[in-house]
C-alpha positions as CSV (number, residue, x, y, z in Angstrom):
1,X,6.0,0.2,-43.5
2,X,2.1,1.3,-44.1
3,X,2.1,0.6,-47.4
4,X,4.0,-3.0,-47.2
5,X,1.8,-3.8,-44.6
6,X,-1.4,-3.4,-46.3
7,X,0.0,-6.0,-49.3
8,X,1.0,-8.1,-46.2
9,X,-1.2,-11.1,-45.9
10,X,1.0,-13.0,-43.4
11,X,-0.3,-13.2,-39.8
12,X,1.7,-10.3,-38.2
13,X,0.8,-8.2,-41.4
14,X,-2.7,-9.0,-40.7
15,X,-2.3,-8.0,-37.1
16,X,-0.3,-5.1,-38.0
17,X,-2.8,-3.8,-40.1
18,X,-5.7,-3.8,-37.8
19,X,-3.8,-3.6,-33.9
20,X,-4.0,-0.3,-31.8
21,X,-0.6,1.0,-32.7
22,X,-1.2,3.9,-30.9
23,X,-2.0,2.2,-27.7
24,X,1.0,-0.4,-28.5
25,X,3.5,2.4,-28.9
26,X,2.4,3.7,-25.6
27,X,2.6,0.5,-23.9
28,X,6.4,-0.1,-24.8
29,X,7.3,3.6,-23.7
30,X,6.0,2.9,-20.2
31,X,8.1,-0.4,-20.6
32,X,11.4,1.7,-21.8
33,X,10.6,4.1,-18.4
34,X,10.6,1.3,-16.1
35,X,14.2,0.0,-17.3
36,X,15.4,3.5,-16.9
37,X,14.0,3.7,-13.9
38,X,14.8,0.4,-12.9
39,X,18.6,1.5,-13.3
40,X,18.4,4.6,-11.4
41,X,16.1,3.6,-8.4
42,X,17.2,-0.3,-7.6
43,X,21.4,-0.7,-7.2
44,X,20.9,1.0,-4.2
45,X,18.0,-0.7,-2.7
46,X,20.0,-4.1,-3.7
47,X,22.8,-3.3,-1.7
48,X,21.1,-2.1,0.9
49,X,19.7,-5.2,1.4
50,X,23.3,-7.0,1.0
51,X,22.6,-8.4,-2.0
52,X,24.4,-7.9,-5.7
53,X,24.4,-4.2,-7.0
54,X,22.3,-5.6,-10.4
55,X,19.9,-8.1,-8.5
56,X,16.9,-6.3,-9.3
57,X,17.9,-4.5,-12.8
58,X,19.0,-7.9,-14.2
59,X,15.3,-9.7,-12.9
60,X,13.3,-6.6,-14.2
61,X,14.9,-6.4,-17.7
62,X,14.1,-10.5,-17.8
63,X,10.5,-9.5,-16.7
64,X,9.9,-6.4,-18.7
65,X,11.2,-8.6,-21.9
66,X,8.4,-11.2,-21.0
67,X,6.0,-9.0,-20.4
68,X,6.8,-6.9,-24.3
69,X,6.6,-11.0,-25.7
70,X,2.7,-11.2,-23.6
71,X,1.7,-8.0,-25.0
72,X,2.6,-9.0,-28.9
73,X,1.4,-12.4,-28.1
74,X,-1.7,-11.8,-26.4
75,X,-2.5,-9.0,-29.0
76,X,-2.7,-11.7,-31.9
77,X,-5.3,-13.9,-30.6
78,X,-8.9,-14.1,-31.6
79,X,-11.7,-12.5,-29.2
80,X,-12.8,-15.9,-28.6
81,X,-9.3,-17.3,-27.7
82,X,-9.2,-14.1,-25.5
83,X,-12.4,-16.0,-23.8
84,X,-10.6,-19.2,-23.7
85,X,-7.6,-17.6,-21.8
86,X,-10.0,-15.6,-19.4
87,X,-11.7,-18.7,-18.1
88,X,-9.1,-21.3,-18.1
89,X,-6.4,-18.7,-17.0
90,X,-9.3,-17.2,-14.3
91,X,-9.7,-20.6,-12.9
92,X,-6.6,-21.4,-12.5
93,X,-5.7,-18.5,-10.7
94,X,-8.6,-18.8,-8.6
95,X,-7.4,-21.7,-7.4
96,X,-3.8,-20.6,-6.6
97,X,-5.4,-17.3,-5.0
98,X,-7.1,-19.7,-2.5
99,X,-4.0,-21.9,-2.1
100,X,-1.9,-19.0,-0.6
101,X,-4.3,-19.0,2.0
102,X,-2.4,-22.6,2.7
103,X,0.8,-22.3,1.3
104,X,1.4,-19.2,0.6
105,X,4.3,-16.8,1.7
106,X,3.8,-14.8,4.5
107,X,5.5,-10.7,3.9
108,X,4.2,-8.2,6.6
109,X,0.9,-10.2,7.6
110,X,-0.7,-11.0,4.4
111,X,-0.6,-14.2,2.6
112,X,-0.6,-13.4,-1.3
113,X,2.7,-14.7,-2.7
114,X,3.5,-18.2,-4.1
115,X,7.6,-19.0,-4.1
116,X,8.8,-20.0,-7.6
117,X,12.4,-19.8,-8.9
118,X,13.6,-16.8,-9.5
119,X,10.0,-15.3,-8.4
120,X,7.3,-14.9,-6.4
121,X,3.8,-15.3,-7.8
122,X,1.1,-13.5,-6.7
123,X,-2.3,-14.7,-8.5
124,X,-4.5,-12.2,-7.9
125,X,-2.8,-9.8,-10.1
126,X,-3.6,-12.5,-12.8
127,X,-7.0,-13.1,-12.1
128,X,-7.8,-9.3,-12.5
129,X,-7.7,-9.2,-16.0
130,X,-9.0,-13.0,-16.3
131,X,-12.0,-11.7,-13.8
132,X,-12.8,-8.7,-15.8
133,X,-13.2,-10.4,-19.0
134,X,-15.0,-13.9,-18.4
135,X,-17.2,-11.4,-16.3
136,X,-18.1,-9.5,-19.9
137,X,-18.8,-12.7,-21.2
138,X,-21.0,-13.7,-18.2
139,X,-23.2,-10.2,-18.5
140,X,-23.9,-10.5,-22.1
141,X,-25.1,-14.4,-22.4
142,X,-28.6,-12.8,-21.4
143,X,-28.7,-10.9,-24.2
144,X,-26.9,-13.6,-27.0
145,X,-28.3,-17.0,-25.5
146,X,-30.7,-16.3,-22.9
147,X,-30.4,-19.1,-20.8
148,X,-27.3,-18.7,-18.8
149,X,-28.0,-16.9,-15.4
150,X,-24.8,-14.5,-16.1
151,X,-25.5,-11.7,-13.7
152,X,-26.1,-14.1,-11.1
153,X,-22.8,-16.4,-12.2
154,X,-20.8,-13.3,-12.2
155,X,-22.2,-12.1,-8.6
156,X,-21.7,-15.1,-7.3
157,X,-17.7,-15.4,-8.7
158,X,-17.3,-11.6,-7.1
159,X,-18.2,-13.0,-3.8
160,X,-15.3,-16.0,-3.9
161,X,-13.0,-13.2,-5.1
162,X,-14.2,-11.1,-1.9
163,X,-13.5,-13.7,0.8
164,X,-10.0,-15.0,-0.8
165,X,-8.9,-11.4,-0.8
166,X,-10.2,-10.2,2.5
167,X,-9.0,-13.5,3.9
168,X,-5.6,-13.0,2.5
169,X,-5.9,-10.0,3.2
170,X,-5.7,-7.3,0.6
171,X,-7.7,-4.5,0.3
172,X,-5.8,-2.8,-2.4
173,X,-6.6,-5.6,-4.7
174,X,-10.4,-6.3,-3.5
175,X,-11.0,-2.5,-3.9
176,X,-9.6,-2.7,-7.7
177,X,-11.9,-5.3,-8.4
178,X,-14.7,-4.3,-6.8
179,X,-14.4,-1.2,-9.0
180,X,-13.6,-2.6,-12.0
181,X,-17.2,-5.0,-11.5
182,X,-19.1,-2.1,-10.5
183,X,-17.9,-0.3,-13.7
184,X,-18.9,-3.1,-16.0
185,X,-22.3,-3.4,-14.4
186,X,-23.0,0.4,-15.4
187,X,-22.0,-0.1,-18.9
188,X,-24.2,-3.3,-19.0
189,X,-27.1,-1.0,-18.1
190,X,-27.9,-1.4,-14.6
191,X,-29.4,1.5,-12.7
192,X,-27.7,4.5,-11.9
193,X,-29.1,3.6,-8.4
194,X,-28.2,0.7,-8.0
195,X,-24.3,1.3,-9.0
196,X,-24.6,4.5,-6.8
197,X,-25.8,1.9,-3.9
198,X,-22.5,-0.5,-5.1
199,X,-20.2,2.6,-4.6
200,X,-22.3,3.4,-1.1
201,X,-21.6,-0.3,-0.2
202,X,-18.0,-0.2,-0.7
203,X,-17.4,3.2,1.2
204,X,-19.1,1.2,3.9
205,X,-16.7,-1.6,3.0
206,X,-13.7,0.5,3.6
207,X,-15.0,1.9,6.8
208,X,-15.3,-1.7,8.1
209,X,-11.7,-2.1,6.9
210,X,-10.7,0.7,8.9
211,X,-12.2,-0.5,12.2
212,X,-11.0,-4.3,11.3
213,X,-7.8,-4.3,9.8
214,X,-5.0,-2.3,12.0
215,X,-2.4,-1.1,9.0
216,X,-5.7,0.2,7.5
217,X,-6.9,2.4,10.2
218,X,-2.8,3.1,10.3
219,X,-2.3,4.5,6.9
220,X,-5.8,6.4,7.1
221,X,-5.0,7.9,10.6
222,X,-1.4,8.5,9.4
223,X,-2.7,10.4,6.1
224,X,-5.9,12.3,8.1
225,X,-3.7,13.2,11.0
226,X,0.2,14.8,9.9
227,X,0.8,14.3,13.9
228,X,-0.1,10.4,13.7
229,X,2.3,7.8,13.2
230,X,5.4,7.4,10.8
231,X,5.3,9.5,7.8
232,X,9.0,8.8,7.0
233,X,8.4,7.8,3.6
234,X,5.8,10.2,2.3
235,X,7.6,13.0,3.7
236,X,10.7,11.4,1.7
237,X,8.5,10.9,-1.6
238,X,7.4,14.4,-1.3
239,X,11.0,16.1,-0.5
240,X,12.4,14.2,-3.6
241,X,9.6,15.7,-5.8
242,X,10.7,19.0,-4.9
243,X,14.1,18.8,-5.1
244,X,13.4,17.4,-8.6
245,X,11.8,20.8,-9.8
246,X,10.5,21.1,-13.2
247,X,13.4,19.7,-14.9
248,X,15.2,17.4,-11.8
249,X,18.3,16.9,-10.5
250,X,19.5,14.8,-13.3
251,X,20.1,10.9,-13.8
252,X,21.7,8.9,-10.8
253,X,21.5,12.4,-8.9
254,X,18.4,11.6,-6.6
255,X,18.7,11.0,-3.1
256,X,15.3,9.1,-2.2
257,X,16.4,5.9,-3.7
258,X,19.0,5.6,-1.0
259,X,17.0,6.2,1.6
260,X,13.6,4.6,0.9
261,X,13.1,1.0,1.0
262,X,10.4,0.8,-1.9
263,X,12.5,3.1,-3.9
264,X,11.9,0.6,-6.8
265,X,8.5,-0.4,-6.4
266,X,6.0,1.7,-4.5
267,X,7.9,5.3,-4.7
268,X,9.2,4.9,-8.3
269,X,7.4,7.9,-9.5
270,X,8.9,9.4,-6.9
271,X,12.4,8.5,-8.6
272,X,11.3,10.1,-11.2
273,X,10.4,13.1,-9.9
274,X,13.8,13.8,-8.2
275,X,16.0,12.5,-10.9
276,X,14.1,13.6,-14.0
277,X,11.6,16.5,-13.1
278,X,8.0,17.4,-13.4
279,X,8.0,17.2,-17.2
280,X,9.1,13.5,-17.0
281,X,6.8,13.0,-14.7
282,X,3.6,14.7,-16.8
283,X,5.0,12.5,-19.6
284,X,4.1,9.2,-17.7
285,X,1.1,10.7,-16.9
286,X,0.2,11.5,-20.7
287,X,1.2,8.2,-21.9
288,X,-1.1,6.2,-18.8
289,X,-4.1,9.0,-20.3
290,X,-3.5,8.1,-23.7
291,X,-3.9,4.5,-23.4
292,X,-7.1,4.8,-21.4
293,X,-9.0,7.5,-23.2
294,X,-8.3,6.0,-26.4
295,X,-9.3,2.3,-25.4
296,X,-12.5,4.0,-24.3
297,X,-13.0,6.2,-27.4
298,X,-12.5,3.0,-29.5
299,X,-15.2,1.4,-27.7
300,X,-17.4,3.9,-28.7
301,X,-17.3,2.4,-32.3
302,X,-18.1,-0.8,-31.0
303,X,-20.9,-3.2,-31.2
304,X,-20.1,-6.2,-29.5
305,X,-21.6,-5.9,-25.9
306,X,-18.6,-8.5,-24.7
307,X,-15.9,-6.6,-26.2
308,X,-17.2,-3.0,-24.7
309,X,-18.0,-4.6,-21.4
310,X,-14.7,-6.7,-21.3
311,X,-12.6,-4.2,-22.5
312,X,-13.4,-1.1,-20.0
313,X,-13.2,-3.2,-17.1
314,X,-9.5,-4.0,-18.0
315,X,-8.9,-0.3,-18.6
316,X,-10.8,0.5,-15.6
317,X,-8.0,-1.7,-13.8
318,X,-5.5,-0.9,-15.7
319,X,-6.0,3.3,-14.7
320,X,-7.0,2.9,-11.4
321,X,-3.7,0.8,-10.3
322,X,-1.4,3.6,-12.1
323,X,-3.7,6.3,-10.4
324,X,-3.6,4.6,-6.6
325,X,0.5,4.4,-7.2
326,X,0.7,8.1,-8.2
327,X,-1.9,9.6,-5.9
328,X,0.2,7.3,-3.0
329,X,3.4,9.1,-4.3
330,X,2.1,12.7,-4.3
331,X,0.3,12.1,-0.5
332,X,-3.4,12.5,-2.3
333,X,-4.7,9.7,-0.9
334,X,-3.7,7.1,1.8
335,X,-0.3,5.0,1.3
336,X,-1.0,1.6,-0.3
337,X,1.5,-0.9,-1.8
338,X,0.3,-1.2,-5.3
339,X,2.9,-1.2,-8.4
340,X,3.3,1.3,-11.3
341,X,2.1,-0.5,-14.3
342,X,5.4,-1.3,-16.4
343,X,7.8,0.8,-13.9
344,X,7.7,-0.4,-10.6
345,X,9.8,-3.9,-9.8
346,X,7.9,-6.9,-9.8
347,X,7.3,-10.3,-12.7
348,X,3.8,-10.7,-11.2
349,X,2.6,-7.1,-11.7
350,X,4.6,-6.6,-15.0
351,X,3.2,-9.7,-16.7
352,X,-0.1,-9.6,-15.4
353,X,-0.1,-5.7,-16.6
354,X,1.1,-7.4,-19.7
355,X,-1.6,-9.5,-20.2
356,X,-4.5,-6.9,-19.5
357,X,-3.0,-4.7,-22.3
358,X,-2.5,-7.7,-24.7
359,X,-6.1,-8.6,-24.2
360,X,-7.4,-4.6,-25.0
361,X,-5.6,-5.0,-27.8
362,X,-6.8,-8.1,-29.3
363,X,-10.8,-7.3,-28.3
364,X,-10.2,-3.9,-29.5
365,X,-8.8,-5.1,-32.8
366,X,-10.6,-4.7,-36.1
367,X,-11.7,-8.3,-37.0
368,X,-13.4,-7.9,-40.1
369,X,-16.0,-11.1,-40.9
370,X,-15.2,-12.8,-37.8
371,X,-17.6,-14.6,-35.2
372,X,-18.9,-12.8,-32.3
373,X,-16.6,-13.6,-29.0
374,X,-18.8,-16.5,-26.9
375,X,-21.0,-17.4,-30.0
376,X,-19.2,-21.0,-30.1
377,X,-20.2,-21.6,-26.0
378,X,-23.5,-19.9,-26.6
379,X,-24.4,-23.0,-29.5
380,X,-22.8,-25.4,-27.2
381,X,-25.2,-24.5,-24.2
382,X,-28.0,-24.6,-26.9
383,X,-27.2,-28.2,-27.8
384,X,-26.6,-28.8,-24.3
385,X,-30.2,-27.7,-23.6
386,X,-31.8,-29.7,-26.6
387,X,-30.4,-32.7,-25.2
């Protein structure tokens, strides 16, 4: 296959040839765990809920098939299609992030969800990657064209994100992105200070949270304080990883999925655990490891500001939602509702995972001869300017 490929001249040999296969591979093993894990955690929520036994295996294998297609797809464009996507994708999702606010569904107080058939959208999942790379594009414009304002674009789209997910609300989210911004911004250069005073502000941010927002100061009371409040389901998620033991009770043996109601999304890994053991378990942490610390290392070869700025803030998302699930699981941090990457239930989160790999594959892919990401908006401006 190495050696036909390298005599292949035909677009997917040319992509071949100069992807990430390491990080690609990776990606579809996470996507083969969550079927597997989509068959052993979900009949049982399904009928629980009185609906068919295959409800949610049947959605997630449609899902997880799109989201392999967004990967491949996504992977082959150019760095400045990548652009195109961000910003065109980014505002559109902007947009429907403020529309739920109007229209959107209501689930357990928050407004993030749009109905569609079959599905229910949430955008901000989408305009996390989208955000992450336009803001790479907006950071480095000082340095290519030096005219566009791009630190103060960039704070001034953070801000809109802010209020449309604090109105909505959803913390989980606004804290992802907040990170992922604060990361970029150190690896743009600003001041070790100033980021330490970004990191200050947010801890601030969430101690506002806890005194504003009731299931906040719930789950933080609940996780400081084993007396306080319901800890049905972390006590559940943390019996199944023991009864899993090193090697686990074996497949469709586990007992949490028939007793939790987020068996399938939230307390997957906990699924995991029970049926297939800490080593399964290690494994999906390996693989989530691999794909970040290599992303990064690549980046170190790197000399496009855009794609090293653009790139680790998708990673930086991209680790920190598989780390909030996992520390959630294992009771290392408070309880919040955010999917596994590729293994938990749900088209938004899987596709819009989907797309943030696709797009750290294609900035992250060898491009020998071609233009600099940004380099056909930075002339554009220039003429712009001249008129």
């Amino acid at each position: 296959m190495a050696g036909s490929s390298r005599t292949d001249d035909s677009p997917f040999g040319r992509w071949w040839r100069h992807v990430d296969r390491t990080t690609l591979v990776c990606t579809f093993i996470l996507i083969g765990f969550g079927y597997i894990l989509m068959l052993a955690a979900s009949p049982a929520v399904a009928v629980r809920i009185g609906a068919s036994r295959n409800m949610f295996i049947f959605k997630q294998v449609a899902f997880l098939t799109i989201a392999g297609l967004i990967v491949v797809s996504v992977s082959m464009l150019s760095r400045r299609a990548v652009l195109r996507l961000s910003l065109v994708g980014g505002a559109l999702m902007l947009g429907a992030t403020a529309l739920t606010l109007v229209h959107g569904i209501e689930i357990k107080g928050a407004r993030r969800w749009i109905a569609l058939p079959m599905m229910s959208l949430q955008p901000s999942e989408f305009l996390k990657p989208c955000f992450a790379v336009v803001t790479g594009w907006l950071l480095t414009q000082r340095r290519v064209a030096g005219m566009l304002p791009g630190m103060l674009v960039s704070f001034i789209l953070f801000g809109v994100i802010v209020l449309l997910l604090k109105s909505q609300p959803d913390i989980g989210m606004l804290t992802v992105i907040t990170a992922v911004f604060l990361t970029q911004l150190f690896v743009n250069g600003l001041n070790l200070i100033l980021v330490g005073m970004g990191f200050a502000g947010m801890i601030g941010a969430g101690v506002g949270a806890f005194f504003i927002f009731p299931h906040v100061r719930s789950r933080v009371e609940r996780f400081l304080h084993p007396d306080v409040g319901d800890h049905y389901q972390i006590d559940t998620a943390l019996r199944a990883f023991g009864n899993g033991g090193l090697l686990g009770r074996g497949p469709g043996e586990g007992r949490v999925k028939d007793l939790l109601p987020d068996a399938h999304a939230d307390f997957v890994f906990a699924v995991a655990g029970e049926e297939y053991g800490l080593v399964i378990c290690a494994l999906i942490i390996t693989v989530f490891g691999i794909i970040v610390v290599r992303t990064l290392l690549r980046l170190i070869r790197e000399d496009d500001p855009f794609v090293v700025i653009s790139t680790t803030g998708l990673v930086t998302g991209f680790g920190l939602q598989a780390f909030v699930n996992m520390a959630s699981s294992l009771h290392l941090i408070p309880t919040k509702g955010m999917t596994l990457p590729f293994i938990s239930y749900g088209g938004s989160s899987a596709m819009s995972v989907a797309l943030a790999i696709g797009m750290v594959l294609a900035l992250t892919r060898q491009q020998p001869g071609g233009a600099r990401a940004g380099s056909g908006f930075v002339t554009t401006l220039r003429h712009w300017r001249s008129v």
